[in-house]
N, C-alpha and C positions, 0 to 999 in steps of 0.2 A: 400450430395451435388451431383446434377448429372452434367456430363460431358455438357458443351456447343459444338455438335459437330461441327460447324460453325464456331467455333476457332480454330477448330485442324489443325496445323500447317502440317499434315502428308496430310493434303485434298490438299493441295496447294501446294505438290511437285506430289502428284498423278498427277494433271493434267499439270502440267508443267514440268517435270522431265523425267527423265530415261524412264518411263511407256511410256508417249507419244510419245517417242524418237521411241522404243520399237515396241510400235503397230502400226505406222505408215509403221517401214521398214517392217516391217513383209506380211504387207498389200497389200504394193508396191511389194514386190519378190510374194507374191498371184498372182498379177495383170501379171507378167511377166508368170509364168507358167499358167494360166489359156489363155493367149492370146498370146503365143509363139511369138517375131517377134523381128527383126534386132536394130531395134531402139525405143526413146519412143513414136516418131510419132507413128510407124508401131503399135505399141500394142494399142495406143492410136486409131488407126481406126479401127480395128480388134474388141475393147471392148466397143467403143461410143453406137453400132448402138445394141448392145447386152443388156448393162444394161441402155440404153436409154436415157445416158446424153452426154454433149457435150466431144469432146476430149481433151479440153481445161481442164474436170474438171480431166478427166485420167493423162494426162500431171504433174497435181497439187499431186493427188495422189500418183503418179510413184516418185517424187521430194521429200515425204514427207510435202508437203505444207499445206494440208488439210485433217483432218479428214472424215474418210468416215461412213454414217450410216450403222448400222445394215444388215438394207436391202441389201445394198451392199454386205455387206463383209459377210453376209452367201452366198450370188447367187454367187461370187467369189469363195469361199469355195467349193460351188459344182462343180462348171466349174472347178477346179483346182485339185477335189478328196481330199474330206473328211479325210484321210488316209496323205495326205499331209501337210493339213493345221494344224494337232494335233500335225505332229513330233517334231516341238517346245516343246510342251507343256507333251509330253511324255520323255523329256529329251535327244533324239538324235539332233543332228545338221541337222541344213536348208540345 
């Protein structure tokens, strides 16, 4: 009998859970080193006119409010240094 994966109970803390918790603040501290500034206004104009959306959606981002695509969060990744965004994921602290 094969597994019905649409049932698995582990799919439905992936995206609601800890993980989401997780890669959002992760995303947000990106956003702050990739666009250095005082406040979340100030990174928020610094990174609108850069990754081409409104500051409104930066603001959402930096709060944790909204998942960002792909596309984003590699162009972040590069603005912030490659080397930066792994240190998580290599086991040192942010």
């Amino acid at each position: 009998m094969r597994k019905n994966l649409s049932q698995n109970a582990k799919r439905d803390d992936f995206w609601s859970g800890k993980h989401k918790s997780l890669s959002r603040r992760w995303f947000a501290s990106l956003l702050w080193r990739a666009f250095p500034g005082k406040s979340e206004r100030e990174v928020a104009q610094l990174g609108a006119p850069v990754l081409d959306v409104s500051e409104r959606q930066i603001i959402n981002w930096l709060r944790c409010d909204n998942d960002a695509a792909l596309s984003y969060v590699t162009a972040v990744m590069v603005l912030a240094g490659v080397e930066v965004a792994l240190e998580p994921v290599r086991g040192r602290a942010a």
